[in-house]
C-alpha positions in Angstrom: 32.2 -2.7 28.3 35.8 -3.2 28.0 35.9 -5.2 25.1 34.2 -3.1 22.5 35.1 -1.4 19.0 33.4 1.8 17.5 32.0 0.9 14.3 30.6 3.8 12.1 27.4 3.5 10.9 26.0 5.2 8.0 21.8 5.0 7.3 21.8 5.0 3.3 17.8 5.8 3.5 15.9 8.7 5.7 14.0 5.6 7.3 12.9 5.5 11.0 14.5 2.2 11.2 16.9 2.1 14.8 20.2 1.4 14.0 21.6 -2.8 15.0 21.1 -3.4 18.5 22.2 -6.5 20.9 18.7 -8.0 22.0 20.3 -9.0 25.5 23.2 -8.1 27.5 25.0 -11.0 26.5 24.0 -11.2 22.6 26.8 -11.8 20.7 25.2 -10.4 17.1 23.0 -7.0 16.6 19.6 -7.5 14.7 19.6 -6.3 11.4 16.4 -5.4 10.1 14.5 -5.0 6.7 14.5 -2.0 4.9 11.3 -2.1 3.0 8.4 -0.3 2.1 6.1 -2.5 1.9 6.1 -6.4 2.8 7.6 -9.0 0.6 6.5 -12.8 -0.1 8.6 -15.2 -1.2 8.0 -18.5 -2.3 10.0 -22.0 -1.2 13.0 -22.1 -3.1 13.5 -18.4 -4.2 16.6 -16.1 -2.9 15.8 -12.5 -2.3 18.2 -10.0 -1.7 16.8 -7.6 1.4 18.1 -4.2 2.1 19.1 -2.9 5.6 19.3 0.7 4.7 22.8 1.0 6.4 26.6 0.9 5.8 29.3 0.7 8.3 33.1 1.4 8.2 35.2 -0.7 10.7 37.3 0.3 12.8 40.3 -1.6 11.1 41.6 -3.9 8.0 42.2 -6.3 10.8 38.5 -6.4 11.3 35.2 -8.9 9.6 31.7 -8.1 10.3 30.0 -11.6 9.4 26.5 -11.8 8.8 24.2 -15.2 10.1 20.6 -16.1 9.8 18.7 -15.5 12.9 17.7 -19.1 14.8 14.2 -17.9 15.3 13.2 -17.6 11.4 15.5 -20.5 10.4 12.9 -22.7 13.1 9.7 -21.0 12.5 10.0 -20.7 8.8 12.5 -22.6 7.4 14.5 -18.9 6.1 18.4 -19.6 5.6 21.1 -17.2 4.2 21.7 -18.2 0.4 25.4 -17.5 0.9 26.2 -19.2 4.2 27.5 -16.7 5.8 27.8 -12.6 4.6 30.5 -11.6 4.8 31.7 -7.7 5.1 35.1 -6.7 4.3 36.6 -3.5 6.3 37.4 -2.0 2.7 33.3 -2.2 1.8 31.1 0.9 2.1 28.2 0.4 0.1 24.4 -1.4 1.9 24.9 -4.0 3.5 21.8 -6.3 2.4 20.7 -10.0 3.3 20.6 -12.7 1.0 18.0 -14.9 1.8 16.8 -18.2 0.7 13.1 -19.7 1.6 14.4 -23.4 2.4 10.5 -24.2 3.7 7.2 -25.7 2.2 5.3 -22.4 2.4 5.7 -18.7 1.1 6.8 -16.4 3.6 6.6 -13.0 4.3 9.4 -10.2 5.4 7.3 -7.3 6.6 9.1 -3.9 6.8 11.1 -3.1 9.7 11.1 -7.1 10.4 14.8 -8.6 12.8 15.7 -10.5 9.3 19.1 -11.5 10.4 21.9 -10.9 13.0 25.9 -9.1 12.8 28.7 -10.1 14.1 32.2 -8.6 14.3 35.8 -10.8 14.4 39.4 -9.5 14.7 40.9 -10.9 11.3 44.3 -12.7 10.3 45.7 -12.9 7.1 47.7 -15.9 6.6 50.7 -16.6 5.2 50.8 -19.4 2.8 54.0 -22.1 3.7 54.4 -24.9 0.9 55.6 -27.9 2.7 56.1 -31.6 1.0 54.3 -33.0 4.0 52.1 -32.2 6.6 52.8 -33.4 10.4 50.6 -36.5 11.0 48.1 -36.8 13.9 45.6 -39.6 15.1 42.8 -38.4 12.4 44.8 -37.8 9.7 42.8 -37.3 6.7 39.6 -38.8 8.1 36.5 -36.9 7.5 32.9 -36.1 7.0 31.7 -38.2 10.0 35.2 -40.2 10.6 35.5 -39.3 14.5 31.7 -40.8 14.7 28.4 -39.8 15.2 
């Protein structure tokens, strides 16, 4: 594959655990999966913070390794990220782990070794901040949160 980066890939913990892998050809996140040693319940509303057992060191500044929920759990079982969106800065070394938040009706359960969510990696740009008086005008202007319909 042409378009690919090395990313190094550090497992903090002597688990068995396989390191991220795309589940299909045309995946565009690896699984990440839970680094437990035994299975953990949590109940609807509670955030839990779930380790992956792994670090990484990309291959650039110029590079973001975002982490998302994984479709599958957020439909089955109602399992969001608390923060949105992880995100992992090329300057970070240290676990990377999964805030999660149980946004269902009934406990749920993260068993070890569990796909608990999915990684992917972005070229970056730093911008560079121009204070203007004005901005140029365009058919929506300032219109939002549902202003171009339904």
């Amino acid at each position: 594959m042409s378009d690919s980066i090395i990313v190094k890939i550090k497992k903090i913990t002597n688990d068995s655990l396989p390191l991220p892998a795309y589940a299909t050809a045309a995946s565009a996140g690896v699984d990440l999966c839970a680094n437990l040693r035994e299975p953990l319940t949590f109940n609807p509303g509670e955030n839990v913070k779930i380790p992956t057992g792994l670090a990484i060191e990309l291959p650039s500044q110029n590079m973001v390794a975002l982490v998302f929920a994984r479709s599958g759990l957020a439909s089955r079982s109602g399992i969001g990220l608390t923060n949105g969106v992880g995100v992992i800065d090329s300057d970070y070394r240290g676990e990377i782990q999964v805030l999660m938040q149980n946004l269902g009706s009934q406990p749920i359960t993260i068993k070890p070794g569990d796909r608990i969510a999915q990684m992917l990696f972005m070229p970056l740009l730093h911008a560079l901040f121009e204070e203007v008086a004005e901005l140029e005008n365009t058919p929506r202007g300032s219109g939002g949160f549902g202003s171009t319909g339904i």
